[in-house]
N, C-alpha and C positions, 0 to 999 in steps of 0.2 A: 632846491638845488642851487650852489653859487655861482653853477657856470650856465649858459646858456649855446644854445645851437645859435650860429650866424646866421640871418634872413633868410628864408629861398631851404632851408629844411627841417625836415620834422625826424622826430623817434619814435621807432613802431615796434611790439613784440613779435619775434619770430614767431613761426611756427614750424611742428615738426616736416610737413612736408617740404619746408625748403632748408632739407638736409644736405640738397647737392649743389644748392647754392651757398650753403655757409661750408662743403670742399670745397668750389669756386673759390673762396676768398679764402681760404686757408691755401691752395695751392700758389695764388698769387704772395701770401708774406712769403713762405719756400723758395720762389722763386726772384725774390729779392736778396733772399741773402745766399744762395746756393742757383746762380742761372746754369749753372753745367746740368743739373741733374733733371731727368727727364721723365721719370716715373714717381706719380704720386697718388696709385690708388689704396696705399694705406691711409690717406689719411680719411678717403672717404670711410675705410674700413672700421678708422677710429670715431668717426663721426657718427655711424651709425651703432655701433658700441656705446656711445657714453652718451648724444644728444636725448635728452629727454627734459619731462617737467620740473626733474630737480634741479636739471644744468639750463638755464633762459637764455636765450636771445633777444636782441635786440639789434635794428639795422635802420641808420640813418640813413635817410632818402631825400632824394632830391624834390620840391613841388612835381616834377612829371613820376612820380614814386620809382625813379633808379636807387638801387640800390648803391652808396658810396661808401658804408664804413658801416661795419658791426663789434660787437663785444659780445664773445661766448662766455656766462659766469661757470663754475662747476665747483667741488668742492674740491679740499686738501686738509690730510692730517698731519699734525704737528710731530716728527720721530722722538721730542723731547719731553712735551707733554700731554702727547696723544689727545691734544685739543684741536675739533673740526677749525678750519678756516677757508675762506672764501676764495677759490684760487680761480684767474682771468686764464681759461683757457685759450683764447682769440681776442684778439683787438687788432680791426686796419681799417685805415683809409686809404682809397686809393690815390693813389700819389698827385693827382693835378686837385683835388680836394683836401692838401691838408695844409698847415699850417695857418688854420684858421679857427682854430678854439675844438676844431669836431675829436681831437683825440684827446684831448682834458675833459672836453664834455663827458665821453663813456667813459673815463675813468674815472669822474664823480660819481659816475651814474652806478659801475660798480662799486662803491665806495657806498652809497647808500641802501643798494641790496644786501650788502656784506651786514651792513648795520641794523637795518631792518632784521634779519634773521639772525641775531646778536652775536655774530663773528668781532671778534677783537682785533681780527687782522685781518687781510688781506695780502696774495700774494701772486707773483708772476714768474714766470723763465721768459727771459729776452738775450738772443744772441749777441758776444761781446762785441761781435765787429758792428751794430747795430745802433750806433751812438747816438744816431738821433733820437730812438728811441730811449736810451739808457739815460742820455740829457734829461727829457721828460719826464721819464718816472725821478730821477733825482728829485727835480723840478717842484714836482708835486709831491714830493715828502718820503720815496721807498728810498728803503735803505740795503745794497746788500748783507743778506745772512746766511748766505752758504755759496760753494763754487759748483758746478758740475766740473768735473774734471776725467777728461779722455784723453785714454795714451793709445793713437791706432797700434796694431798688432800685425801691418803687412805694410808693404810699399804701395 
């Protein structure tokens, strides 16, 4: 791997038991980029749907083993040539730990899972208002290739 963790932490594989800790950290990105909204028990509902041995975890930890930042892998298929790729369902760090290599880190770290199980690509959804993030992936080489595009239907 070319990037490495800063001093003072390690990378551990999740497991499935701490399904309600990787909601935990999926309701905290939600609530970065949507703080009005107050209910988020789908996404445990999604978590425990889709977490499993095909989709890994992974959670950067502090030396006292806190948990500060994880990457959920899972798959995706291609609508054009219905070819699997590797798609980052989760990546975050919590905000007073970042800007210090740990979110280039897992997205090497996915980058070489993807490549180990011979994916060609690798992909993500990150919100547009979300720049810091968008920065980053530029950064490190993603390219947009598609929009999601929504037109609400009420006031």
């Amino acid at each position: 791997m070319g990037f490495k963790l800063p001093p003072g932490y390690k990378i551990a594989s999740g497991k499935k038991s701490e399904h309600l800790i990787l909601a935990e950290f999926a309701k905290l990105t939600y609530q970065e980029i949507c703080s009005s909204q107050e209910e988020y028990s789908h996404l445990t509902a999604t978590i425990d749907r889709y977490f499993s041995s095909e989709t890994p975890l992974w959670w950067v930890r502090t030396e006292d083993l806190q948990n500060i930042g994880c990457l959920w892998m899972g798959n995706a298929i291609d609508p054009l040539t219905n070819n699997r790729y590797a798609q980052i369902f989760l990546i975050f760090v919590l905000p007073n730990h970042r800007s210090q290599g740990i979110g280039t880190y897992l997205l090497q770290k996915a980058q070489e899972w993807a490549i180990d199980r011979g994916d060609r690509k690798i992909g993500l959804q990150v919100f547009a208002k979300n720049q810091t993030a968008v920065n980053l992936y530029h950064k490190l080489g993603f390219i947009t290739e598609s929009w999601l595009m929504i037109k609400p239907l009420s006031d």
